[in-house]
C-alpha positions in Angstrom: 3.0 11.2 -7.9 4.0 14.6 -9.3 3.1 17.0 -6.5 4.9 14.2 -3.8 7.9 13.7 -6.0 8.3 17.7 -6.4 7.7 18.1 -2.7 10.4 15.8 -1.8 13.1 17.5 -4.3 12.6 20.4 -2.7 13.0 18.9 1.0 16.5 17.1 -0.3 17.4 20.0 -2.0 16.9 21.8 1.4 18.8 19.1 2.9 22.1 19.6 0.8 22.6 23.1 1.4 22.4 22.1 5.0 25.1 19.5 4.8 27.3 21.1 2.4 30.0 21.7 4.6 29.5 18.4 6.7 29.5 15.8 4.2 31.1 14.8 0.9 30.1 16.3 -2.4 28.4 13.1 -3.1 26.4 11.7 -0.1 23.0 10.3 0.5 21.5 13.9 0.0 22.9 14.4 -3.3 22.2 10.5 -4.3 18.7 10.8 -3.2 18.0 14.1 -5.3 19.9 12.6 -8.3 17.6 9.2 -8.0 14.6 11.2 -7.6 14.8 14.0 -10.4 15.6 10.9 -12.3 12.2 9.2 -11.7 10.4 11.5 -12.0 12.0 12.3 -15.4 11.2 8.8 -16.3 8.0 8.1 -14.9 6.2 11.3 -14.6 7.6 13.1 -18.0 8.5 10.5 -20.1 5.7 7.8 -19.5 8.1 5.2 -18.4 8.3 2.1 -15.3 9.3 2.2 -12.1 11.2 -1.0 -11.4 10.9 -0.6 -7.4 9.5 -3.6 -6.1 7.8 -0.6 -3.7 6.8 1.6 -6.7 7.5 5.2 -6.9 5.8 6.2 -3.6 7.0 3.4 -2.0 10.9 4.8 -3.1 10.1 8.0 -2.1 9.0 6.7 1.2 12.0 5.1 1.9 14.3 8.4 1.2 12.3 10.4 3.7 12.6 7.8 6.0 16.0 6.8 5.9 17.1 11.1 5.4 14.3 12.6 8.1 14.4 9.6 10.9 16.5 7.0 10.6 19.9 9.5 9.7 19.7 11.8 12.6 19.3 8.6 15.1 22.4 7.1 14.3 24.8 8.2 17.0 27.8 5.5 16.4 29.9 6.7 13.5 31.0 3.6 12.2 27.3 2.9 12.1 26.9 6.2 10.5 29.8 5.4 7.9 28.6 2.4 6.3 24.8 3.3 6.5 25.8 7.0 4.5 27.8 4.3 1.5 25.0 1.8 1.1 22.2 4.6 0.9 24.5 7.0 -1.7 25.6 3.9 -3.3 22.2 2.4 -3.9 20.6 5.8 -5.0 23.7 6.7 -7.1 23.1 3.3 -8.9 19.1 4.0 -9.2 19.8 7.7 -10.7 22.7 6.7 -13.1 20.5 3.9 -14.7 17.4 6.2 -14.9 19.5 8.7 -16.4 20.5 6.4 -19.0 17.6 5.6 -19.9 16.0 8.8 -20.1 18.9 10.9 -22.0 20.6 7.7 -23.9 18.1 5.8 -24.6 19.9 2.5 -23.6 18.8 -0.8 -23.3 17.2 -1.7 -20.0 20.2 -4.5 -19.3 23.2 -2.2 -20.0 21.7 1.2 -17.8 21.1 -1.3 -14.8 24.6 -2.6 -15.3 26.1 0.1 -16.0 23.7 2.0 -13.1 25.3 -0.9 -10.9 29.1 -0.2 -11.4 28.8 3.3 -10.9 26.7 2.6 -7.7 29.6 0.4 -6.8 32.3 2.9 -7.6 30.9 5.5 -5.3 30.1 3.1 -2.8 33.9 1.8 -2.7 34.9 5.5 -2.9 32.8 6.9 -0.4 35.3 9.5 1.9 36.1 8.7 5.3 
């Protein structure tokens, strides 16, 4: 799990300073990154669970799927636009409740809701 989760923060990381001047400061990049430095935090460092129903792999999958295939594919705008806001709004959710956990130490109910507001700020206040 460590050498793929590693591999992939580098690849997003690669990614941002691509799209720096394209998309917001907070985007499905930056969400990814932040939801992935996180797990691996978690999982890898700190001995703790992976709640996706996928497991880690199966998360990372998903990233590099939606960000390497999927993204680029997507020609409509509109289609573009909402896909972008789920994606950083799901990953923002996912990072803010693993980081939570990992620097707080909070109980598993109040990172995921707390995890799930934030994801629903930043989805309500993604940028046109």
């Amino acid at each position: 799990m460590r050498p793929l989760a590693l591999l992939l923060i580098l690849a997003l990381l690669t990614g941002c300073a691509h799209k720096i001047g394209e998309l917001p400061l907070i985007n499905p990049y930056t969400a990814a990154l932040a939801d992935t430095w996180t797990t691996h935090q978690v999982v890898a460092v700190s001995g703790g669970k992976e709640l996706n129903p996928l497991g880690v792999n199966g998360a990372l999958a998903g990233k590099v799927i939606y960000l390497t295939l999927m993204r680029p594919n997507i020609k409509n705008p509109e289609q573009l636009y909402r896909a972008d806001r789920t994606a950083t709004g799901i990953w923002a959710f996912a990072a803010t409740s693993n980081f939570l956990q990992l620097c707080m130490a909070t109980p598993f109910w109040l990172s995921v809701g707390l995890g799930a507001m934030m994801g629903m700020a930043l989805y309500d206040a993604y940028p046109r």
